[in-house]
C-alpha positions in Angstrom: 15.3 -4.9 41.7 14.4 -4.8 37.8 16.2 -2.5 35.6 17.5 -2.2 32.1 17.8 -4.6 29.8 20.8 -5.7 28.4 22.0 -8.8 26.2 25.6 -8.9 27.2 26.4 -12.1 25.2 24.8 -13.7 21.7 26.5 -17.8 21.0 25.5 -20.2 18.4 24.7 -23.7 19.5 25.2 -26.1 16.8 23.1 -29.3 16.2 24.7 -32.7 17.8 23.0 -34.1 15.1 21.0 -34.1 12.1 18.9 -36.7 10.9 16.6 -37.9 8.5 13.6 -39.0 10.3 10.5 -38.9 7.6 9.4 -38.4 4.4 7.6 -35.0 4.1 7.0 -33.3 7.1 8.2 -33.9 10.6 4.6 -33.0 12.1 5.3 -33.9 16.1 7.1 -34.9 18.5 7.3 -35.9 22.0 10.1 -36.3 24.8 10.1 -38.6 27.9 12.6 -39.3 30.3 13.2 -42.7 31.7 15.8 -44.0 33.9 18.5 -46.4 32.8 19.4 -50.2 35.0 22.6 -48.0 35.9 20.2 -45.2 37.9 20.7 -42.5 34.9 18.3 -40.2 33.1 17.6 -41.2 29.4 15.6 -39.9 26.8 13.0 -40.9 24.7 11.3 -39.6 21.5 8.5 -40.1 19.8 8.2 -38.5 16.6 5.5 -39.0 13.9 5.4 -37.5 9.6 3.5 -37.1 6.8 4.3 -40.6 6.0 2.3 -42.3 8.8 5.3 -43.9 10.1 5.9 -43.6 14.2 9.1 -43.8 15.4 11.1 -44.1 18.6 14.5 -42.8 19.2 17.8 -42.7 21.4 17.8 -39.0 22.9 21.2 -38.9 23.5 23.0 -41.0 19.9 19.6 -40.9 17.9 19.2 -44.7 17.0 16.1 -45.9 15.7 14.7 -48.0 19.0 11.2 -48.6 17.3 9.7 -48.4 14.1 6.3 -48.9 13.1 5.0 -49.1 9.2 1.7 -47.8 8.0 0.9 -46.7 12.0 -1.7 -44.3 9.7 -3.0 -44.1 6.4 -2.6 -40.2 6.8 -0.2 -38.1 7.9 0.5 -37.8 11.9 -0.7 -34.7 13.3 0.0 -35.6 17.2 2.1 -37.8 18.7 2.6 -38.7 22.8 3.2 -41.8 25.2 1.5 -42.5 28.6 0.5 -45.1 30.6 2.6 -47.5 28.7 1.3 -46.6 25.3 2.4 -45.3 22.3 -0.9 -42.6 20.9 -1.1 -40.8 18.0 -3.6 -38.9 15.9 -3.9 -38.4 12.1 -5.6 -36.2 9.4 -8.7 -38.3 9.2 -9.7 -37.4 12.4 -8.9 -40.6 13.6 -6.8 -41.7 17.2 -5.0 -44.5 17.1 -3.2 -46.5 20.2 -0.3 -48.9 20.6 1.5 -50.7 23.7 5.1 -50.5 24.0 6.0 -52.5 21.6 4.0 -51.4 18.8 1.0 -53.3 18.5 -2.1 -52.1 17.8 -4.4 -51.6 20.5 -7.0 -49.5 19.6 -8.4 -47.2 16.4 -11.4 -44.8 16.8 -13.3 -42.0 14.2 -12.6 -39.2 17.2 -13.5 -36.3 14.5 -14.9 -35.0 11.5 -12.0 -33.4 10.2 -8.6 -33.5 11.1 -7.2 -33.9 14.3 -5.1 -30.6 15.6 -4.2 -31.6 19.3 -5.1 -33.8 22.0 -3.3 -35.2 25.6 -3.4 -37.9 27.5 -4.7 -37.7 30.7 -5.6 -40.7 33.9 -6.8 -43.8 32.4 -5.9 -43.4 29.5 -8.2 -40.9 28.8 -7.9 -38.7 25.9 -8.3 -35.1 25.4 -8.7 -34.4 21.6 -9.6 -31.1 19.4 -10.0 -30.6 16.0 -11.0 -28.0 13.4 -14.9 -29.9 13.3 -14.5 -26.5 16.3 -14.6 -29.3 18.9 -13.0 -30.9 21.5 -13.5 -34.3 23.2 -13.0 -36.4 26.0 -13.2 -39.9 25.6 -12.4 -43.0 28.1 -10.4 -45.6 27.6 -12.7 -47.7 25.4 -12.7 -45.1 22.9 -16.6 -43.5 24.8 -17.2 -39.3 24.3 -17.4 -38.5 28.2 -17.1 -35.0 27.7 -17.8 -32.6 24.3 -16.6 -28.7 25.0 -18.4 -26.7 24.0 -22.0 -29.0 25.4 -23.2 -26.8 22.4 -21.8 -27.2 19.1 -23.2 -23.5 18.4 -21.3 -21.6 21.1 -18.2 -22.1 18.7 -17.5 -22.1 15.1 -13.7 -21.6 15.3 -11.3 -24.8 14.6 -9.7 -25.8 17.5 -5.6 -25.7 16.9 -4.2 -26.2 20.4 -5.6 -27.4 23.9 -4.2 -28.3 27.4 -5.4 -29.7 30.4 -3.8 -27.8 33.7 -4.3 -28.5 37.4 -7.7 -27.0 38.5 -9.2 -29.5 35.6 -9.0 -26.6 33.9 -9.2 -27.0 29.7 -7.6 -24.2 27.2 -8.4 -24.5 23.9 -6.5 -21.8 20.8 -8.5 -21.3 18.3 -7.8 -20.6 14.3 -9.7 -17.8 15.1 -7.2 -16.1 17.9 -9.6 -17.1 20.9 -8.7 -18.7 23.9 -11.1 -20.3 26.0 -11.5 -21.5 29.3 -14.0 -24.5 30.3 -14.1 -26.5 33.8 -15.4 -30.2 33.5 -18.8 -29.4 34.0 -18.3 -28.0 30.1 -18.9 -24.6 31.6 -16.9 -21.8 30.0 -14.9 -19.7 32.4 -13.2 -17.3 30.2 -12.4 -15.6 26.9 -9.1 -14.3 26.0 -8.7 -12.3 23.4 -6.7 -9.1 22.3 -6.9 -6.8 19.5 -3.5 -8.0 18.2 -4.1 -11.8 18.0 -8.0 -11.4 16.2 -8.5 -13.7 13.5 -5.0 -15.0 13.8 -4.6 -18.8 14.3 -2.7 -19.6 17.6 -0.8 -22.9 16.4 1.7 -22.5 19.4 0.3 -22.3 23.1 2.4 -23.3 26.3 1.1 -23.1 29.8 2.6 -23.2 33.3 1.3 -23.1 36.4 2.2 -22.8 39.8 0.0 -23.0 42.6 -2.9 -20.6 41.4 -1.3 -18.8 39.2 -1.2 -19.3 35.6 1.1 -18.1 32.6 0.1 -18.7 28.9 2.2 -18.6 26.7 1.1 -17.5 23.0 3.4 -17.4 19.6 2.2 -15.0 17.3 4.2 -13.9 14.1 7.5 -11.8 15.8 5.8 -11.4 19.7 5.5 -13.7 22.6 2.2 -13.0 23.9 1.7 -13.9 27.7 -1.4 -13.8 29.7 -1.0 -13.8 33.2 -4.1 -15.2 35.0 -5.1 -16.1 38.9 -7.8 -18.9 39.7 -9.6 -18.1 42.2 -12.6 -19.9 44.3 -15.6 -18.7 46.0 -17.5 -20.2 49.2 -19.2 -22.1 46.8 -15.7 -24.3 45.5 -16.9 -22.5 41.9 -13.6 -21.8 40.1 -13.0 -18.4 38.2 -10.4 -16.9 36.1 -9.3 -13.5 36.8 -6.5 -11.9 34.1 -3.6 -10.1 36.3 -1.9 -8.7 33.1 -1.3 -9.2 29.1 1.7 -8.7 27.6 3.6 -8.7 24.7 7.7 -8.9 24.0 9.2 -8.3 20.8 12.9 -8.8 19.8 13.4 -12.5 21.0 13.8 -13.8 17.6 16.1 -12.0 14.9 14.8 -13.2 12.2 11.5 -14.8 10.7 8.5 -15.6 12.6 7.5 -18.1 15.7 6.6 -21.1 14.6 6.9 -23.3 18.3 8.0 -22.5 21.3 8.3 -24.1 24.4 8.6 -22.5 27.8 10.8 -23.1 30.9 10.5 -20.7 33.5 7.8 -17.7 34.0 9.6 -15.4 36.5 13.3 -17.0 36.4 15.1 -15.3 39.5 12.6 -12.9 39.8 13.5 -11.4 36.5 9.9 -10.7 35.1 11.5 -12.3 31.9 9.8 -15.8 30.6 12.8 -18.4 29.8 11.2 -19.8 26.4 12.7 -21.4 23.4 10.9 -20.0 20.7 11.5 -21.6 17.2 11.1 -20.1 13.8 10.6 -20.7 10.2 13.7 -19.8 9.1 15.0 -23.0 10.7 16.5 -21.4 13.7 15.5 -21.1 17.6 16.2 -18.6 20.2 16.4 -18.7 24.2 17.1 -15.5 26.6 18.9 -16.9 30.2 19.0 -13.8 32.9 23.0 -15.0 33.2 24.1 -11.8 35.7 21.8 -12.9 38.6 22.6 -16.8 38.1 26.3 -15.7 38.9 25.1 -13.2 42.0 22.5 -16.3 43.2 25.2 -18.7 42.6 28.1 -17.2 44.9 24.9 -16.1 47.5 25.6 -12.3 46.6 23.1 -9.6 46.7 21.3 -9.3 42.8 22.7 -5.9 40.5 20.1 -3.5 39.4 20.6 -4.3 35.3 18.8 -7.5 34.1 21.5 -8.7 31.8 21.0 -11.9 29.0 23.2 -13.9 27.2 21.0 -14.8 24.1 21.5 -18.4 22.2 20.3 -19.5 18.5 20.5 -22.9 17.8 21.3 -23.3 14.0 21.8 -26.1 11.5 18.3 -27.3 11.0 18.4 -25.6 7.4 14.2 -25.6 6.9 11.6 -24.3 8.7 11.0 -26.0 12.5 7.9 -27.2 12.8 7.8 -28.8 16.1 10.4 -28.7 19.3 10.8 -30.8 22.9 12.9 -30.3 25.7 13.7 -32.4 28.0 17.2 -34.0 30.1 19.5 -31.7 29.4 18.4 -31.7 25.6 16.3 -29.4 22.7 15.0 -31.2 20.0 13.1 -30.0 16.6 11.6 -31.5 13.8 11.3 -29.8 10.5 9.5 -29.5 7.6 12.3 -31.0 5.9 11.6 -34.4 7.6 14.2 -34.5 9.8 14.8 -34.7 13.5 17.8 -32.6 15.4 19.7 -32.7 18.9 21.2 -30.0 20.8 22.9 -29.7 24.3 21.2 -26.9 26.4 23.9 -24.3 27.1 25.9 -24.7 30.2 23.7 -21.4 31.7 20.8 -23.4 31.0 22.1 -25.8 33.5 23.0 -23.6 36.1 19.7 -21.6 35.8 17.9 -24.7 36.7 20.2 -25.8 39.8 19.7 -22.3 41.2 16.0 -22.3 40.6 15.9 -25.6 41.8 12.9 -26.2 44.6 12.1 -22.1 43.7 8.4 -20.5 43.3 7.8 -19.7 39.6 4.4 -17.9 40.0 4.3 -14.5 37.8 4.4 -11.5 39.8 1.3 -10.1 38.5 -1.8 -9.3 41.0 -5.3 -7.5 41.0 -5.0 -6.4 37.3 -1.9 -4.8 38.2 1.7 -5.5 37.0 4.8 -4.3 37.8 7.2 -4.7 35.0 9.5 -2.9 33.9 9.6 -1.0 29.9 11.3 -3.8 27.1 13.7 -2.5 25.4 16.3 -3.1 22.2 19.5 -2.4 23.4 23.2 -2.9 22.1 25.5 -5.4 23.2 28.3 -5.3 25.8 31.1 -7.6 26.5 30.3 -10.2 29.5 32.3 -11.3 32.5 31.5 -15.0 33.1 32.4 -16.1 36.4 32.8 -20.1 36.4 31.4 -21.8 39.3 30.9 -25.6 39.5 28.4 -27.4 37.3 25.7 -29.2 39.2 25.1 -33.2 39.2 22.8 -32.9 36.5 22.0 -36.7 36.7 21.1 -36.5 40.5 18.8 -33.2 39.3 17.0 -35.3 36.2 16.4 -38.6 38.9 14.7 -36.2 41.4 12.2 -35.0 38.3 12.1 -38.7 37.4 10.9 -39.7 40.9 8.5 -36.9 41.1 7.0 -37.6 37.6 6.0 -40.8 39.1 3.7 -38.9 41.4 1.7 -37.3 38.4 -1.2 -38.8 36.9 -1.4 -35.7 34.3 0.4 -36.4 31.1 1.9 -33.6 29.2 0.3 -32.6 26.0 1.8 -34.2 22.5 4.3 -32.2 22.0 5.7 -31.0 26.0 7.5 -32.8 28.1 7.5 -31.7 31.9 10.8 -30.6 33.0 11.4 -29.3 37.0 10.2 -26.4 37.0 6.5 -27.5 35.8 7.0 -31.0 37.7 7.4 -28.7 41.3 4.8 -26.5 40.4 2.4 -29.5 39.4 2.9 -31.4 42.3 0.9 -29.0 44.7 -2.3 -28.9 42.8 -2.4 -32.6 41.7 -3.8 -33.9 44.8 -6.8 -32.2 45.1 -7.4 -31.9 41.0 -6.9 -35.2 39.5 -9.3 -37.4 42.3 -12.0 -35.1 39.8 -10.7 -36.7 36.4 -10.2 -40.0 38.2 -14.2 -40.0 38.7 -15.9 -38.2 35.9 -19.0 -39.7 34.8 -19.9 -41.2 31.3 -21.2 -38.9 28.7 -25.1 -40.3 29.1 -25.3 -39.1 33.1 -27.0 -35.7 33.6 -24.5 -33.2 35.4 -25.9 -31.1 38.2 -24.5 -27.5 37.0 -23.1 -24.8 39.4 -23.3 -21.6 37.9 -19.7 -20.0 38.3 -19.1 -16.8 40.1 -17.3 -14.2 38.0 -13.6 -12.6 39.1 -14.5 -9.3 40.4 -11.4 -6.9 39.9 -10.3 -4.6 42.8 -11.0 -1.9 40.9 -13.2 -2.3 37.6 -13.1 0.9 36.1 -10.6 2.8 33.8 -8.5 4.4 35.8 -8.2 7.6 33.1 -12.5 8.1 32.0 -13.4 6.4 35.8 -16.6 5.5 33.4 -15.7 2.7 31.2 -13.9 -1.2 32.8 -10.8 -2.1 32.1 -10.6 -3.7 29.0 -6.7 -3.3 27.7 -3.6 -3.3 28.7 -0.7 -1.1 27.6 2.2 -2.5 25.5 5.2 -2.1 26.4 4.7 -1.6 29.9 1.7 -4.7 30.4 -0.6 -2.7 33.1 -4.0 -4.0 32.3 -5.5 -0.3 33.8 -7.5 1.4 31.0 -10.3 1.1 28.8 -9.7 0.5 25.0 -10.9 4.0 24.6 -8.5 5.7 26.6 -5.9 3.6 25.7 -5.6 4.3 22.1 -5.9 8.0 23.2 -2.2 7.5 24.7 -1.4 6.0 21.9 -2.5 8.4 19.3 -0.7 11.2 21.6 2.3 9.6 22.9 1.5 9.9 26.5 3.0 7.2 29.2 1.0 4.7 31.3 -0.4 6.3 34.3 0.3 4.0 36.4 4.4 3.4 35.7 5.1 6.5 33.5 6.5 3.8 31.2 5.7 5.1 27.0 2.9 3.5 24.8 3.0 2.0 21.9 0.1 0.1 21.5 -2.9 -1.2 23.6 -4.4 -4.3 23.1 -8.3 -5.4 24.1 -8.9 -8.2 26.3 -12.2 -10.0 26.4 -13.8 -10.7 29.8 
């Protein structure tokens, strides 16, 4: 059952340490987990500056495992390692790889301008966008396989974020506030757009997915902005996107605006309520945990009606965070300060996992129609922890460790898969990656499907029954009006008709 609200418990996580890493600006930064010779989980990052400089360091006591000088003659923008290799990506639109240890492999103009984003996919294949308002694939010997749009006149927007999902599915975020939706035929599936994100650059995009659904996780200014999406096939095998619901949450930061964020869980314990770390320019980050139905799901007890949260900022970084990774038990955040920070996740966050451990983390969203429940600010109350026994988390991170050995998918620059997204992964991978591990070189002609578009259940505004359903109503998220009709219940204070939940806004997706 869903009910109110509550954040029953606010703590401060302090920094395990603080630490110098550039000069200028810490621009990226990327996570892996490996395992040790004695069996245990250790982490990896990769973090690249203004000052060209790459390094590699201990997750767990921050020593310097790997330096290298005058890795670019312009600042890093995007930083990552896969298959082996150390890539990164600079503001000369260039992308440049080294092995293990280092040494240069490969340097190639990917770009006019500067280089925004990119990921690492089979074969060393690379993913890259930029703000030339294009994105490229290219094989391993540095070739353009792909170019999204096919026409460089279909988008004049700089590209800011991208990632590659199951489905060989690409999102790209736009300095624009468009998302888009291609397939690797270079066909665009979808547009997303609302009325609140137009002409606002999206520089922080996460998404999950889990079986056919997909979450997507957008920071803009003070709101987390989630679209909630379904893939869906016709007789033909031609994919299609259909949106299940928007919506919007305000309140998870208490101060600034998002500046990163990186999500864990889309529907922990069936709460409705995304776990996301969402990081801010006044040097602090923020995570929500559903803590009273960990301790009902813990002790195998039947879930209370109240959603109740213990809320946790992680302090100390003293500048703006420009970029965070999470990964084994850890957070990490560079800043524009230059330097590089460590915190443990809170014990919740541990126990959160082992319960949802082997657990389905598709939204609940279907047909246009979502079920959740009004958001709302509400005042805190003291908490009753009831301790129950921490779960092995080294066995937990070798079981993610085996499984990311099964994925052929790398993680975008600045993610690093954690259990959640490795389980939900796994199902699609086998049927979706044997497409990337065959697509042809740039110069072969593509025979082009056209692609069926979603049909909702029921198209039209359910107020006017004239106009489609265009908008979906914010606080509430029911995607079930028109933007006409929807302002009207703005403008007069009426409630969604679907939930009886109050509107204060409605924002205007694009088909």
């Amino acid at each position: 059952m869903s009910g109110r609200t509550q954040v029953v418990y606010q703590k401060i996580e302090h920094a395990r340490w603080r630490l110098p890493a550039h000069k200028g600006k810490l621009n990226c930064l990327h996570v892996r987990t490996i395992t040790s010779n004695e069996g245990k989980p250790q982490n990896r990052v990769y973090t690249g500056g203004d000052d060209g400089v790459v390094k590699v360091w201990g997750g767990k006591d921050g020593r310097i495992l790997l330096k290298i000088n005058g890795a670019s003659s312009s600042p890093i923008t995007c930083i990552t390692f896969a298959h082996s290799c150390i890539f990164i990506a600079n503001g000369h639109g260039e992308i440049i790889r080294f092995d293990a240890n280092g040494t240069p492999q490969r340097k190639w103009k990917a770009h006019e301008r500067k280089v925004t984003c990119f990921q690492v996919v089979n074969q060393k294949r690379v993913f890259s966008g930029s703000l030339d308002c294009k994105v490229k694939l290219f094989s391993e010997n540095s070739e353009v396989l792909r170019q999204f749009p096919s026409d460089p006149d279909d988008c004049r927007e700089g590209i800011l974020q991208l990632q590659v999902v199951p489905g060989n599915l690409l999102f790209t975020a736009s300095d624009a506030g468009v998302i888009r939706v291609y397939n690797m035929k270079q066909e665009l599936l979808k547009t997303l757009r609302t009325s609140s994100l137009e002409g606002v650059p999206i520089r922080s995009m996460h998404i999950q997915t889990c079986n056919n659904k997909i979450s997507v996780f957008i920071g803009n200014n003070i709101r987390l902005t989630t679209w909630y999406l379904t893939l869906t096939e016709d007789e033909c095998k031609n994919s299609s996107i259909k949106v299940d619901a928007v919506k919007a949450l305000e309140g998870r930061i208490t101060s600034g605006y998002i500046t990163a964020l990186r999500s864990v869980f889309v529907n922990p314990l069936k709460t409705k309520e995304p776990t996301v770390f969402l990081a801010s320019n006044c040097g602090d980050i923020f995570l929500y945990i559903p803590t009273t139905k960990i301790e009902a799901a813990a002790q195998g007890k039947a879930f209370v009606e109240a959603q109740k949260f213990k809320s946790y900022t992680f302090k100390d970084s003293h500048s703006p965070i420009h970029c965070i990774g999470y990964a084994g038990s850890r957070l990490y955040a560079g800043t524009t300060a230059g330097n590089l920070l460590m915190w443990k996740e809170p014990y919740n966050m541990t126990r959160l996992l082992s319960v949802c451990s082997g657990q389905s983390d598709e939204h609940p969203y279907n047909n246009n129609v979502s079920t959740t429940k009004k958001i709302v600010r509400v005042s805190e109350t003291p908490s009753c922890e009831i301790p129950v026994q921490a779960p092995n988390h080294d066995n937990l991170m070798q079981q993610v460790t085996n499984q990311a050995m099964l994925l052929d998918l790398s993680a975008p620059s600045h993610i690093e898969h954690t259990t959640d997204t490795t389980n939900n992964l796994i199902s699609l991978l086998d049927s979706s990656t044997s497409d990337l591990m065959n697509l042809p070189s740039f110069d072969v002609p593509l025979t082009v499907v056209p692609t069926s578009p979603a049909v909702p259940t029921n198209p039209k505004c359910c107020i006017c029954h004239d106009r489609s359903k265009d908008s979906a109503l914010y606080e509430c998220g029911h995607a079930c009006v028109c933007f006409e009709c929807g302002n009207k219940l703005v403008v007069t204070g009426a409630t969604c008709p679907v939930c009886s939940v109050g509107v204060s806004d409605c924002l205007k997706f694009y088909q």
